[in-house]
MIROLUM-429125 format. One record per residue (C-alpha): chain; x, y, z; residue in three letters. Coordinates in pm, 1 decimal, decimal comma, always signed. Example, Ala and Ser with C-alpha at 12.3 -4.5 7.8 and 13.67 -1.06 7.14 Angstrom:
// residues 2
<pt kette="A" xx="+1230,0" yy="-450,0" zz="+780,0" rest="ala"/>
<pt kette="A" xx="+1367,0" yy="-106,0" zz="+714,0" rest="ser"/>
END
This chain:
// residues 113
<pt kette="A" xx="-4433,8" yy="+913,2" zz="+3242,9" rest="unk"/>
<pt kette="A" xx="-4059,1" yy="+970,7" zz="+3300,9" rest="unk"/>
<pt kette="A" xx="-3803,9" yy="+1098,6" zz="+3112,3" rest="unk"/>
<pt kette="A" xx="-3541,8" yy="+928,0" zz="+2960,8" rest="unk"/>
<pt kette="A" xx="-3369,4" yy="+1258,6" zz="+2864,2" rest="unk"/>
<pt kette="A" xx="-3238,6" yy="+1237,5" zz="+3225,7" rest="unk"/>
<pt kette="A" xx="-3029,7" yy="+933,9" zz="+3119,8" rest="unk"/>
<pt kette="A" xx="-2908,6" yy="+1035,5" zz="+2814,1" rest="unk"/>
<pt kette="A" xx="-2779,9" yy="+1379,8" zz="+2987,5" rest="unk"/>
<pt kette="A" xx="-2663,7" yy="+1111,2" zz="+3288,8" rest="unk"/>
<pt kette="A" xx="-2437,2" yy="+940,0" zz="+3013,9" rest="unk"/>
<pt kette="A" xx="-2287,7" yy="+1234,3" zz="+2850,7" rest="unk"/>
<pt kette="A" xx="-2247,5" yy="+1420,9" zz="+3221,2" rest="unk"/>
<pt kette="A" xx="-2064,3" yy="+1114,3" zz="+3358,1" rest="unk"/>
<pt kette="A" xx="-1819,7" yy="+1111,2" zz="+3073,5" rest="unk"/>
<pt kette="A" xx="-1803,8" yy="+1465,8" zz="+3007,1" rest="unk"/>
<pt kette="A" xx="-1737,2" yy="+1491,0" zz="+3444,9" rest="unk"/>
<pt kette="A" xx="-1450,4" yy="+1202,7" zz="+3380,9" rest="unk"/>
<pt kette="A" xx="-1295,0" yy="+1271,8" zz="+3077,4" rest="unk"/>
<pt kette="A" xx="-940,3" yy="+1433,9" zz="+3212,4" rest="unk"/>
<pt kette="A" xx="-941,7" yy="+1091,5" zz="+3423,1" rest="unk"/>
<pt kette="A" xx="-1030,7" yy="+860,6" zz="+3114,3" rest="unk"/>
<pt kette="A" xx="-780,9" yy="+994,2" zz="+2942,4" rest="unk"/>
<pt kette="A" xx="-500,7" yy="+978,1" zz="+3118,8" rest="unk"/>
<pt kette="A" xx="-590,5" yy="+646,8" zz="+3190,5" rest="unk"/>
<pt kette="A" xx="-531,0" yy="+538,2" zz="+2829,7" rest="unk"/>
<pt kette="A" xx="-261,5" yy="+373,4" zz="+2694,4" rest="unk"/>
<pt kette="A" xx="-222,5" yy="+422,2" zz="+2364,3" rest="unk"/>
<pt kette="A" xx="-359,4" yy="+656,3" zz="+2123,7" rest="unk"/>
<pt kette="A" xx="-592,3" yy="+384,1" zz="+1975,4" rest="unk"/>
<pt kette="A" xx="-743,1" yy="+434,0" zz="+2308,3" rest="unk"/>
<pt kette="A" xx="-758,4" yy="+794,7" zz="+2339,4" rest="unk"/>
<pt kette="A" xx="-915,0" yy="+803,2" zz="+1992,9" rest="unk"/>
<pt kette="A" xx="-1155,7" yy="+542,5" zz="+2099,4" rest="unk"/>
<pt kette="A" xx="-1250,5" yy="+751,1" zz="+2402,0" rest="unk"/>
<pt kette="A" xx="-1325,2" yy="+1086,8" zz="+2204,6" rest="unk"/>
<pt kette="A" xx="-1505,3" yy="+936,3" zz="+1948,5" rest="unk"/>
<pt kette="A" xx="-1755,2" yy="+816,4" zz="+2236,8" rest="unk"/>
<pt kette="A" xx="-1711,5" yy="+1161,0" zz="+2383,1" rest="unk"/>
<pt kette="A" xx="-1802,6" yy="+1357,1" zz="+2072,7" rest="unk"/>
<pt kette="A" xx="-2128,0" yy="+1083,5" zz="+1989,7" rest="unk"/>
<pt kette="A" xx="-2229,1" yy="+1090,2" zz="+2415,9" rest="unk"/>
<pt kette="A" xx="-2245,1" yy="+1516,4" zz="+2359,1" rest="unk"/>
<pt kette="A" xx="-2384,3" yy="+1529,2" zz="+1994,0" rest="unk"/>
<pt kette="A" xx="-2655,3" yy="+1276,2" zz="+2139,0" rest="unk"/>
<pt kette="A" xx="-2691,6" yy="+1514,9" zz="+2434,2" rest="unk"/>
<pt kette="A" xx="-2741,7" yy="+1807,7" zz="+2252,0" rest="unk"/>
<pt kette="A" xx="-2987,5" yy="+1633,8" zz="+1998,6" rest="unk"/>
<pt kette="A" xx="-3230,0" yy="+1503,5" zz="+2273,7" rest="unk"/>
<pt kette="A" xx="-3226,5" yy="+1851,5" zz="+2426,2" rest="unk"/>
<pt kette="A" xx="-3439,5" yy="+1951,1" zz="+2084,2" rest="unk"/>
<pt kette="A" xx="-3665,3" yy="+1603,3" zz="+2173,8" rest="unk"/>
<pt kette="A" xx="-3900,1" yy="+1466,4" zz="+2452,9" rest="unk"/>
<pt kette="A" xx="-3800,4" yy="+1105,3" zz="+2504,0" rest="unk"/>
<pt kette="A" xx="-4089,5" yy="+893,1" zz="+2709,4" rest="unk"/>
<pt kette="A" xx="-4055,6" yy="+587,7" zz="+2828,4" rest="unk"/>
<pt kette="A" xx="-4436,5" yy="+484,0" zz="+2721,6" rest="unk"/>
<pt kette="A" xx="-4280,7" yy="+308,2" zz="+2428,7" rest="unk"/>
<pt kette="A" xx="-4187,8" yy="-21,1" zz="+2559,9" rest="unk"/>
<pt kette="A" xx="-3888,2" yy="-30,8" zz="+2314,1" rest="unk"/>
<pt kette="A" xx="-3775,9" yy="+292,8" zz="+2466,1" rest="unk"/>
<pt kette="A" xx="-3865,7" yy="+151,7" zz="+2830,9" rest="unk"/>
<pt kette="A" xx="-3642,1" yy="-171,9" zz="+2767,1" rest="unk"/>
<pt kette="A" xx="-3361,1" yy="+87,4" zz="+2569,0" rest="unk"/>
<pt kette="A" xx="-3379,7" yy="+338,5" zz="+2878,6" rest="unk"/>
<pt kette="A" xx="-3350,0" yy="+20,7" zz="+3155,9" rest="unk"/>
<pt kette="A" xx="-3047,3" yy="-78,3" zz="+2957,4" rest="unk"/>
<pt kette="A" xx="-2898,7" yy="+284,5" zz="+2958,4" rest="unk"/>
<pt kette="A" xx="-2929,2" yy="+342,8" zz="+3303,9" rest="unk"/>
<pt kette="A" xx="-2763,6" yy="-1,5" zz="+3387,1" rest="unk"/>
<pt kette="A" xx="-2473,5" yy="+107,6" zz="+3150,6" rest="unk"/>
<pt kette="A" xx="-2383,4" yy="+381,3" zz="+3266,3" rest="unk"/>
<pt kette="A" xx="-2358,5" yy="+241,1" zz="+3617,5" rest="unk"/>
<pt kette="A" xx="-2116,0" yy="+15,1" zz="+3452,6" rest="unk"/>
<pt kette="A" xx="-1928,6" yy="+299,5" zz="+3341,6" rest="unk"/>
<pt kette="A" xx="-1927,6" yy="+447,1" zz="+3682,8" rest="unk"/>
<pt kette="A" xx="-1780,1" yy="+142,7" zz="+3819,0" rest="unk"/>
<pt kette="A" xx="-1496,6" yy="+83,5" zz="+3535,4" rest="unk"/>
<pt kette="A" xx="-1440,0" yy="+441,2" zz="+3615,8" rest="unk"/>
<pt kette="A" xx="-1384,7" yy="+405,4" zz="+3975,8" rest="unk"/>
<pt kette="A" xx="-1218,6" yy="+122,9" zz="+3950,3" rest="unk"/>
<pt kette="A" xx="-981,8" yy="+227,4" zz="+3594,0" rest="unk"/>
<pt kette="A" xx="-785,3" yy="-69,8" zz="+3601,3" rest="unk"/>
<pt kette="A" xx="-820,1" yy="-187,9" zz="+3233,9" rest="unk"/>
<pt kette="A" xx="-927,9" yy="+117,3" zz="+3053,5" rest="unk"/>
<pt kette="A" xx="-1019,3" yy="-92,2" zz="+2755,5" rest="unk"/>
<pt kette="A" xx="-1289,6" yy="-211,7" zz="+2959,0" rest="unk"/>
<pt kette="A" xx="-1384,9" yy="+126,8" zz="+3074,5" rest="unk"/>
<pt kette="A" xx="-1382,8" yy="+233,3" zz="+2728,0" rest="unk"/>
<pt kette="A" xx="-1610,8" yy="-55,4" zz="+2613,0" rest="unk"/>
<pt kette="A" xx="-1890,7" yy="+13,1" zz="+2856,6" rest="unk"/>
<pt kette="A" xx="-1890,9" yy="+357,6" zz="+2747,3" rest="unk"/>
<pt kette="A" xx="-1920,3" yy="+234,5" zz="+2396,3" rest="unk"/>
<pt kette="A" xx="-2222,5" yy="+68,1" zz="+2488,8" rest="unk"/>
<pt kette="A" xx="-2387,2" yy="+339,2" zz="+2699,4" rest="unk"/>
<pt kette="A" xx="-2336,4" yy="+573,1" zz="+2405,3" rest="unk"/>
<pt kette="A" xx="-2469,7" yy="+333,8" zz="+2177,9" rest="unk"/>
<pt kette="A" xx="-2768,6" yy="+268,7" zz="+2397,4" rest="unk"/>
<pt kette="A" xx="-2833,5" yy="+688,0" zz="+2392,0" rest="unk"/>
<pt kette="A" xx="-2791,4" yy="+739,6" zz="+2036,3" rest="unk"/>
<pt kette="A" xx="-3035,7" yy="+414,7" zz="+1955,7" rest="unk"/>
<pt kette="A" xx="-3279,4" yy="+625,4" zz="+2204,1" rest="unk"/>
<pt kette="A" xx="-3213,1" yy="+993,8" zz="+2002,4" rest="unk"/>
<pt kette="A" xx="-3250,9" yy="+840,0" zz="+1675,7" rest="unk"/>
<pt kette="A" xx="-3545,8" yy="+731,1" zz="+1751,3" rest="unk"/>
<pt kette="A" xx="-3667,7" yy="+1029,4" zz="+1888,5" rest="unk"/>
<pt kette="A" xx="-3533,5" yy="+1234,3" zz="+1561,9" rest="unk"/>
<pt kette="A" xx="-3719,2" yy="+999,5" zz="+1343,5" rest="unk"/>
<pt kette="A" xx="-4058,8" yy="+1112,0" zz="+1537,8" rest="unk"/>
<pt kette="A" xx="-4146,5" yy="+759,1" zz="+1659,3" rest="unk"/>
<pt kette="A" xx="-4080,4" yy="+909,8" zz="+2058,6" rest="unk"/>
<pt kette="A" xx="-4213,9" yy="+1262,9" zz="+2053,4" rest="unk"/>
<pt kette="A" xx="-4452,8" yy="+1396,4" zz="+2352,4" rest="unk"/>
END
């Protein structure tokens, strides 16, 4: 039974660990209010699945965590790579997304240990 708590701390780590880098990056301040919006949901997710035990013996929550984990190797790349930050910003929409989908799920009671 693994964890998926692990990838929802991955996502907000990642970003959290990047942040300074993400935001210098942008271009506008469209962008950089794009980017802390993400930031604020990727910790407030964090902090909620702390409270939670997320499994993976859910299939939904299998298919949501497989889908997490490859996001936020997307974000690791379009943070390596920073070229478009839109971009960058846009696969960290979706990783966040992809966590919060998870927590909510987990707050509802439909994941708990």
């Amino acid at each position: 039974m693994e964890n998926v708590l692990e990838d929802v701390q991955a996502t907000y780590l990642s970003l959290d660990a990047q942040y300074s880098v993400l935001l210098a990056g942008c271009r506008n301040q469209d962008e950089r209010d794009a980017l802390g919006v993400q930031y604020a949901t990727a910790q407030q997710n964090y902090q909620t699945a702390l409270n939670k035990m997320l499994s993976d013996d859910d299939p939904v929550v299998a298919a949501l965590d497989k889908q997490l984990k490859a996001a936020n190797l997307l974000v690791v790349r379009a943070t390596l790579e920073l070229g478009n930050i839109s971009a960058v910003i846009d696969n960290i929409t979706t990783a966040i997304a992809l966590g919060s989908t998870l927590v909510k799920k987990a707050a509802a009671g439909t994941l708990l240990l």
